[in-house]
C-alpha positions as CSV (number, residue, x, y, z in Angstrom):
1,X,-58.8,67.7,-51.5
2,X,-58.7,65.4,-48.4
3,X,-57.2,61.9,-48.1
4,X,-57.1,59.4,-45.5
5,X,-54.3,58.7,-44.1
6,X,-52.8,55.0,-42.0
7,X,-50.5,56.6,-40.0
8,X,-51.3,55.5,-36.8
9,X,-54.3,52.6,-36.0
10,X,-56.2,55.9,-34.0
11,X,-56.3,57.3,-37.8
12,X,-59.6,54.8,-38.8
13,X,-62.5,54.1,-36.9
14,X,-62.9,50.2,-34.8
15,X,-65.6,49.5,-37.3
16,X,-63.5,49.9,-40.1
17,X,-60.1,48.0,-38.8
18,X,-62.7,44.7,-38.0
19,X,-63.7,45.6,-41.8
20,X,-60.2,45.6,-42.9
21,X,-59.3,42.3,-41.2
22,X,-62.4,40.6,-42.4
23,X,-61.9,41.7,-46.3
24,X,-57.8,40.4,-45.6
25,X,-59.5,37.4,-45.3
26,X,-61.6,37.2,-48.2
27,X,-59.0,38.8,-50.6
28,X,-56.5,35.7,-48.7
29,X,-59.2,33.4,-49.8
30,X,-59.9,34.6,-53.8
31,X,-55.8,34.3,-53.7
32,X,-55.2,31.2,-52.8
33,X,-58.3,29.7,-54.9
34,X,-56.6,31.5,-58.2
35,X,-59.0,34.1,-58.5
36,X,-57.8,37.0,-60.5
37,X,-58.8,40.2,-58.5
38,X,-57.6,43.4,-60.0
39,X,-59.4,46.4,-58.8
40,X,-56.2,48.6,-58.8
41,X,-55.4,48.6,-62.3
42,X,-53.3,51.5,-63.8
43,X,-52.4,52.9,-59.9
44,X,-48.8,53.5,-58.6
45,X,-47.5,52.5,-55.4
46,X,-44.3,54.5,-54.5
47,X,-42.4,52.7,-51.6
48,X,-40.1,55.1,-49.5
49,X,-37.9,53.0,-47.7
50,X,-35.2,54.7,-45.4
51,X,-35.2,51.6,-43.0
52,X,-34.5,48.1,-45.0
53,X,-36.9,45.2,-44.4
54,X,-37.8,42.2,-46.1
55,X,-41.4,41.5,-45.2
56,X,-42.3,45.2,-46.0
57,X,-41.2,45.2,-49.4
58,X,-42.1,42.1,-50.3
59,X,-45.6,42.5,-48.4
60,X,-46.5,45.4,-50.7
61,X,-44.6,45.4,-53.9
62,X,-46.3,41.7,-54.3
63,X,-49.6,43.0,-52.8
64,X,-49.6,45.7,-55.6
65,X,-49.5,43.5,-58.3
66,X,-52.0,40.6,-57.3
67,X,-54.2,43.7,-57.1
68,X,-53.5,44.8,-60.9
69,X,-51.2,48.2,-59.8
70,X,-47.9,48.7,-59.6
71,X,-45.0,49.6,-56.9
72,X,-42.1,51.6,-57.1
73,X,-39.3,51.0,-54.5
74,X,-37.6,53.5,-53.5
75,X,-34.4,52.7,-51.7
76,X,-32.3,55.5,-49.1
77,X,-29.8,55.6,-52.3
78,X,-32.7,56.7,-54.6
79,X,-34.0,59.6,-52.2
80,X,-33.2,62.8,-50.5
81,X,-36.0,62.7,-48.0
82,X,-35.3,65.5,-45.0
83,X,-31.4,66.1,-46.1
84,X,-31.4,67.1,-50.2
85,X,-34.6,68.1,-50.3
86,X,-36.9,69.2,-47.6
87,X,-39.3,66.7,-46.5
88,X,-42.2,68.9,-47.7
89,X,-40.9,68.9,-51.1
90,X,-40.7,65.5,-51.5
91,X,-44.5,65.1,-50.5
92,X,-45.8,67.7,-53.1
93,X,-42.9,66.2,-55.9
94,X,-44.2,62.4,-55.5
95,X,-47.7,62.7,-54.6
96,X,-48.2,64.3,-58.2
97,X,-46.5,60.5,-59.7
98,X,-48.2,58.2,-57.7
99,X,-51.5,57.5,-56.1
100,X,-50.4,56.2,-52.5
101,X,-47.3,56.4,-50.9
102,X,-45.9,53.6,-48.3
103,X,-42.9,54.9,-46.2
104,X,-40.5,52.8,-43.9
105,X,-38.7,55.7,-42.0
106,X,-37.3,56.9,-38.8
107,X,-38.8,59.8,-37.3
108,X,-42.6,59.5,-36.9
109,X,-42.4,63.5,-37.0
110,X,-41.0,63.1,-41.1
111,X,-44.1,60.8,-41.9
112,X,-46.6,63.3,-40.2
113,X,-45.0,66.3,-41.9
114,X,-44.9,64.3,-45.4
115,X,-48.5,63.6,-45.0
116,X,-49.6,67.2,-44.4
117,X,-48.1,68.4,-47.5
118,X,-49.3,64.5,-49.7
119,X,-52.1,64.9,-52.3
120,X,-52.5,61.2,-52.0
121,X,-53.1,58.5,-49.0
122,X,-49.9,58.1,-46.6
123,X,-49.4,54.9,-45.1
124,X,-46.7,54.2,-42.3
125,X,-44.9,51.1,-42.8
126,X,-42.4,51.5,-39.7
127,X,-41.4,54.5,-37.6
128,X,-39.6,54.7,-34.5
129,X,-43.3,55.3,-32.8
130,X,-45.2,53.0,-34.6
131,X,-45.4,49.9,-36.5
132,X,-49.9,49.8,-37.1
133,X,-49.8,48.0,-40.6
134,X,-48.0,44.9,-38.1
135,X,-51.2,45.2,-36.5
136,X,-53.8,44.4,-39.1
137,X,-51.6,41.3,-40.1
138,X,-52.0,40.4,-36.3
139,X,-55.2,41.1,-35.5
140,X,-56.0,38.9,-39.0
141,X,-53.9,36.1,-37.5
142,X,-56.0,35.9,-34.5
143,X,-59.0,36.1,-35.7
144,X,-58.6,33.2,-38.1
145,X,-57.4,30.9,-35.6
146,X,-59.4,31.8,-32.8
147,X,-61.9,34.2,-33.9
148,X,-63.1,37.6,-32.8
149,X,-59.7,39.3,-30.4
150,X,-62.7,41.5,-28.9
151,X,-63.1,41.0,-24.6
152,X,-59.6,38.7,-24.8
153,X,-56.2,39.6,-22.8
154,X,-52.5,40.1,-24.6
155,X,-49.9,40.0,-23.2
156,X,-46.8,42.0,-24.5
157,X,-43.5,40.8,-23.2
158,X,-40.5,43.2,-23.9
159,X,-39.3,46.2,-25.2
160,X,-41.8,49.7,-25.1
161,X,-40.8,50.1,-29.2
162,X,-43.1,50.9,-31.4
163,X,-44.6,47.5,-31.6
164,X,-45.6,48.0,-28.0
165,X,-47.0,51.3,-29.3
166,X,-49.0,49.7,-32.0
167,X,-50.1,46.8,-29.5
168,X,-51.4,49.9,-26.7
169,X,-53.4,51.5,-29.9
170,X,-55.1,47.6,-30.7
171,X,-56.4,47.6,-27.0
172,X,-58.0,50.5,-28.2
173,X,-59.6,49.8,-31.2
174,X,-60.0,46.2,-31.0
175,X,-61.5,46.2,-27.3
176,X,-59.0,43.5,-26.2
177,X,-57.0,44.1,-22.3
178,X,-53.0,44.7,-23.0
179,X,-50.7,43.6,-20.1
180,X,-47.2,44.8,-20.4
181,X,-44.2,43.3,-19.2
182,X,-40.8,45.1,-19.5
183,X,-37.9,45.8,-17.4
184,X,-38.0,49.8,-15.6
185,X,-36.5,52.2,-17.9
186,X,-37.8,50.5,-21.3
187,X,-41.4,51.2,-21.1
188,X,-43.4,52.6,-23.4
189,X,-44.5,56.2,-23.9
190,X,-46.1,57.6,-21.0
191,X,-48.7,59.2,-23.4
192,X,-49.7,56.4,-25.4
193,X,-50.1,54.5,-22.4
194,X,-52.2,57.3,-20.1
195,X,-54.7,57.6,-23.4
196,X,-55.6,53.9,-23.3
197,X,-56.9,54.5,-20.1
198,X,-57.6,50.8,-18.6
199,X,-57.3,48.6,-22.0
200,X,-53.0,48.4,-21.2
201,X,-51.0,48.4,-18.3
202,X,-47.9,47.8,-17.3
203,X,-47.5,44.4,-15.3
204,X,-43.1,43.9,-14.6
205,X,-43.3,40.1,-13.9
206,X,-43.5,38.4,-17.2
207,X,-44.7,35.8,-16.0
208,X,-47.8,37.3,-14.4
209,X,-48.6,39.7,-17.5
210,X,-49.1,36.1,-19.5
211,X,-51.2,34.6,-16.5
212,X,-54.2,33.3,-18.9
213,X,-53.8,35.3,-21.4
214,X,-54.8,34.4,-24.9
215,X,-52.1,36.0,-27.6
216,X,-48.3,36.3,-26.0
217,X,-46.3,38.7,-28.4
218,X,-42.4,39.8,-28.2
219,X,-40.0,41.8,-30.6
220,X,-36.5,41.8,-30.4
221,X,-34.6,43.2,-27.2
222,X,-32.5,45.8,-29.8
223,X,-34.4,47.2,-32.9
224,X,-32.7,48.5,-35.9
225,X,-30.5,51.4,-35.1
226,X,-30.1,50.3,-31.4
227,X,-27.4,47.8,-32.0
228,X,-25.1,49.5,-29.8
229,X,-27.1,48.9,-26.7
230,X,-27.0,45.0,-27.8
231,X,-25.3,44.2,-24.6
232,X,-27.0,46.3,-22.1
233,X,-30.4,45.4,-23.2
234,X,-29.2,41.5,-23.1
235,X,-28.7,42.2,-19.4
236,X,-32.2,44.3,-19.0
237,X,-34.2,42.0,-20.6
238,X,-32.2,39.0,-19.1
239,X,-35.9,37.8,-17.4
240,X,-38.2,38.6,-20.2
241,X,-37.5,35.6,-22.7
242,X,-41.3,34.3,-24.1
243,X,-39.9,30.8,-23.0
244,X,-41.7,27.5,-21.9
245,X,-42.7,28.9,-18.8
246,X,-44.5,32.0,-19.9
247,X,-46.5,30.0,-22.4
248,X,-47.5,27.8,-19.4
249,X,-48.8,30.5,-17.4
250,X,-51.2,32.0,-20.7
251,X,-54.4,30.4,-21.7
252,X,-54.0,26.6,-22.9
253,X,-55.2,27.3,-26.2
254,X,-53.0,30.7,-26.4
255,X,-51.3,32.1,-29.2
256,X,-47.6,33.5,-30.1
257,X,-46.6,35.8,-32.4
258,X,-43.3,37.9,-33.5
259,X,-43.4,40.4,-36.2
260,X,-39.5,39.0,-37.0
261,X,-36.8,38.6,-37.9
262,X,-36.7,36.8,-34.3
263,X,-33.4,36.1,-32.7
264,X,-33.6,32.6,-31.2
265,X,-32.4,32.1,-27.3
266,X,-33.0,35.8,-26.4
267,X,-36.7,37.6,-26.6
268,X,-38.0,33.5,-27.8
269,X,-36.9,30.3,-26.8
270,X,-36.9,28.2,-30.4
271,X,-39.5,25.6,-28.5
272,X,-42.1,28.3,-28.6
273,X,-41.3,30.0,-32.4
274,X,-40.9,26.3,-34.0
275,X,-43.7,24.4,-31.4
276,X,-47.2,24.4,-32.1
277,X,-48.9,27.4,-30.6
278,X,-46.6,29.5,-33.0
279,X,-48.4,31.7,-35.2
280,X,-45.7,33.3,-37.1
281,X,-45.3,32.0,-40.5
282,X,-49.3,32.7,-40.8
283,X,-49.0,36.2,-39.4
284,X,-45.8,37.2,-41.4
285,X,-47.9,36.2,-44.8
286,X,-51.2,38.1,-43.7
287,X,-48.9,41.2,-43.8
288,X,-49.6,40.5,-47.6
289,X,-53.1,40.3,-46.8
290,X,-54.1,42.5,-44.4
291,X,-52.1,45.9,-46.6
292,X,-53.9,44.9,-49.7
293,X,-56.8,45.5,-48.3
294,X,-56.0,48.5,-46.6
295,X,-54.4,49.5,-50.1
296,X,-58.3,48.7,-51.3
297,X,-59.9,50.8,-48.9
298,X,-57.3,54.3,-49.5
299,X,-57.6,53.6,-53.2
300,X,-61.4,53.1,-53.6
């Protein structure tokens, strides 16, 4: 028996992420007004987590339970995943406990292979490659404070990581133009990029990537597991700070967002995270949001 998969945003169709962000929205909505909605009664979310994260496991385990299921977390301690046991193994062992599996992992290779050997939906909450449920919570930001993202520029200012990744795959779907600013030798994958044909492209100066664009978006300069490089990406990225100056040159009624934890002074001056055309504490809670209802569409 075949099951959808979220591994990457390429693995559903446009029409069905635009339906995701607009059900976020009304399951946001019956949420905040106190209406019980429990259409995952009696189902089991295992959460595989071999990279720590607050939002994540916060995001879902609470998501679970406003939907009437339940979550299992998972920490590295509690799992063998690829060393113990084979990666395989583990895919045939805990698809036959629980009804969807979330994992937070390393290698986007070890999701793929987990997936091909799941009796039960995958989803990818972080690899090295990709970062997609990020997305949905993003693309449900922007469309509830400016509307549909469709025909509108981004502009990506930073690190080729797997948010980048994620961001080149939302051109895609979403029909939106991706301008990327990073520094040589940290741009994204050369694959990724080439298959979005003309919805992303590289652009080095920041400042012109943001020239009237409508949603500015940064990560940090070192991701988790690349603290060694701290310094030298300090002095790589030493020009591409989302600062007053780049939110000058976007659209006036632009947007900015981080999928955090931010580091204040290096990718984001605090004047643009704490000022007004901030985003963040909205698009951080639609992570909530936006993975129940994807959790509603694997499990219906």
């Amino acid at each position: 028996m075949s099951h959808q998969h979220f591994l990457t945003l390429l693995d559903l169709n446009p029409e069905t992420l635009r339906g995701l962000v607009t059900r976020a929205t009304e399951l946001k909505k019956l949420h905040k007004a106190g209406t019980p909605h429990e259409p995952l009664k009696r189902k089991i979310l295992a959460m595989v987590f071999e990279k720590s994260s607050t939002r994540t496991r916060m995001s879902f385990e609470a998501g679970m339970a406003q939907l009437g299921g339940h979550a299992i977390f998972l920490s590295p301690r509690d799992t063998q995943l690829g060393r113990g046991e084979t990666v395989e193994d583990s895919a045939r062992v805990l698809s036959r406990m629980a009804d969807v599996i979330m994992i937070r992992t390393f290698e986007h290779e070890k999701i793929e292979r987990f997936s091909a050997h799941s009796e039960v939906p995958v989803i990818n909450a972080l690899t090295d490659r990709y970062h997609p449920c990020q997305l949905l919570a993003d693309m449900q930001t922007y469309s509830e404070h400016r509307g549909d993202i469709r025909g509108k520029t981004v502009a990506w200012i930073g690190d080729g990581n797997n948010m980048c990744h994620s961001y080149i795959n939302a051109a895609r779907q979403y029909d939106f133009t991706l301008n990327i600013a990073c520094p040589e030798g940290y741009d994204p994958d050369a694959d990724i990029l080439q298959a979005a044909g003309t919805s992303a492209s590289i652009i080095r100066n920041p400042l012109d990537a943001a020239s009237n664009a409508d949603l500015i978006v940064t990560d940090v300069w070192a991701s988790m597991g690349q603290e060694e490089e701290q310094t030298k990406r300090e002095s790589a990225f030493a020009g591409y700070q989302v600062d007053h100056g780049v939110m000058q040159a976007a659209a006036g009624d632009a947007l900015f967002m981080h999928c955090l934890p931010a580091h204040r002074g290096e990718e984001v001056a605090a004047e643009v995270i704490d000022g007004p055309q901030s985003v963040v504490w909205d698009e951080a809670e639609n992570r909530l949001h936006a993975q129940k209802a994807l959790l509603e569409y694997l499990l219906r």
